[in-house]
N, C-alpha and C positions, 0 to 999 in steps of 0.2 A: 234970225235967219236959220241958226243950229235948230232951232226949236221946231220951224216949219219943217224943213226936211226930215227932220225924225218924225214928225206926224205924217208926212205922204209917207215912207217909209212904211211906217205902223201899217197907215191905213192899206199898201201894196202888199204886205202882207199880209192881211186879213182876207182881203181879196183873195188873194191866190190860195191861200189856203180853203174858202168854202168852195172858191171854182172845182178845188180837187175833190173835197168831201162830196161835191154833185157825180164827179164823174165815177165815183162806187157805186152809187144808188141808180145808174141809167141805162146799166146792160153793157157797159163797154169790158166788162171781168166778173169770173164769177168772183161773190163777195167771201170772206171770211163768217168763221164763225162767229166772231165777237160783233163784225158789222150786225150780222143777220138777231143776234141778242139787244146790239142799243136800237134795233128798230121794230122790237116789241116794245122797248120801251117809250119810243117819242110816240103820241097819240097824234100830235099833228101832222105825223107822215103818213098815216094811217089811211088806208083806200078801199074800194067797196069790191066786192068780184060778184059771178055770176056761174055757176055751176051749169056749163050749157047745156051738157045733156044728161043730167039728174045728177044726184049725190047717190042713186042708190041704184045697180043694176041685176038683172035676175039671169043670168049664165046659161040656165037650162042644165040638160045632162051633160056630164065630165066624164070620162073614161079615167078608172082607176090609173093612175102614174100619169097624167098629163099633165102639161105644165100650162096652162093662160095667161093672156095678157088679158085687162081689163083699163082702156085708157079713160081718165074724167077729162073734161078738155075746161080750163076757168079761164074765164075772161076778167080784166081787170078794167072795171066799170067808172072806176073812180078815176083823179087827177095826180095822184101819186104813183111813184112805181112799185110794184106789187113782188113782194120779199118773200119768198115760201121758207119760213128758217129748217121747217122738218117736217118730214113725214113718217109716220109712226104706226107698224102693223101691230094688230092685235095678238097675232102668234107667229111663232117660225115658219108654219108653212106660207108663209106672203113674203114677199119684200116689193119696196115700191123706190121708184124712181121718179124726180124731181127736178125742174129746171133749176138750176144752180146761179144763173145770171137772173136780176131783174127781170119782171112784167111789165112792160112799159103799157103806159094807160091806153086802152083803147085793146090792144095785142092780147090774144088766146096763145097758153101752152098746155101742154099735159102733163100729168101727174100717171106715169101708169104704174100699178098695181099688177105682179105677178104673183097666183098661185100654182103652189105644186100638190096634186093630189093623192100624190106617192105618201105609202103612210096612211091614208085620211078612212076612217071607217065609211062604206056603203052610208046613202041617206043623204040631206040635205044638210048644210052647210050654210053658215051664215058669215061673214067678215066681216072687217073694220080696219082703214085705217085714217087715222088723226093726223091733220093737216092742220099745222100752226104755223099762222102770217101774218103780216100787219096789217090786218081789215078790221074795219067796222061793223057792227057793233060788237064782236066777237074774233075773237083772234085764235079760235081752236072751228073747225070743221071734220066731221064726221062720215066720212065715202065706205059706204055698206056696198057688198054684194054679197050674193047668193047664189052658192050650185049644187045640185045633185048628182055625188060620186057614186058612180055605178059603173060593172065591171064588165 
């Protein structure tokens, strides 16, 4: 009889415990850093997105010291929730913002990308910044734009 109740025991515990590992991964908080690192590494959590309106956009002209928004909107294609662990400009004149909480499948968010053209020499201008998530087949993406700084 000791024996059984310590296995429903066990077994109540094990339970409660994934129940809670699910509710990191489903949008209900944003996650930690270290969540956001063990789910590059599970492949099985791994889900597909969709860049809905390009990976790469062309700005046009900028006026010397302006600042821009540039939003990518991804949608999360897959059946898994969709983890952005970072995003990562190519120089100081960018910084990019990030949803912090899960992608739940099916659900678009944005990633926008601000530059500042204060500083920047006359001429066209190319960007980059690196988006690493738990997707398929590739867990790093690539969001280019381009402006021309003119005074």
């Amino acid at each position: 009889m000791k024996r059984l109740v310590l296995i429903i025991s066990a077994a109540a515990a094990l339970v409660a415990c994934n129940s809670n590992d699910n509710n990191k991964t489903t949008g209900n908080a944003p996650l930690t850093d270290s969540l956001k690192q063990e789910a590059l590494k599970d492949s099985s959590n791994f889900t597909t997105i969709n860049w809905v309106d390009s990976t790469f956009k062309d700005l046009g002209d900028v006026k010397l010291g302006q600042v821009v928004e540039i939003p990518f909107v991804v949608k999360n294609t897959g059946d898994k929730p969709l983890i952005i662990s970072s995003v990562q400009p190519g120089c100081g004149c960018t910084v990019a913002e990030k949803p912090e909480k899960p992608v739940l499948p099916g659900k678009e968010e944005k990633i926008v990308a601000k530059f500042n053209s204060e500083g920047q020499s006359e001429g066209s201008h190319t960007k980059t910044v690196v988006v690493t998530a738990n997707t398929k087949p590739f867990t790093q993406h690539t969001l280019t734009f381009k402006v021309n700084v003119t005074k």
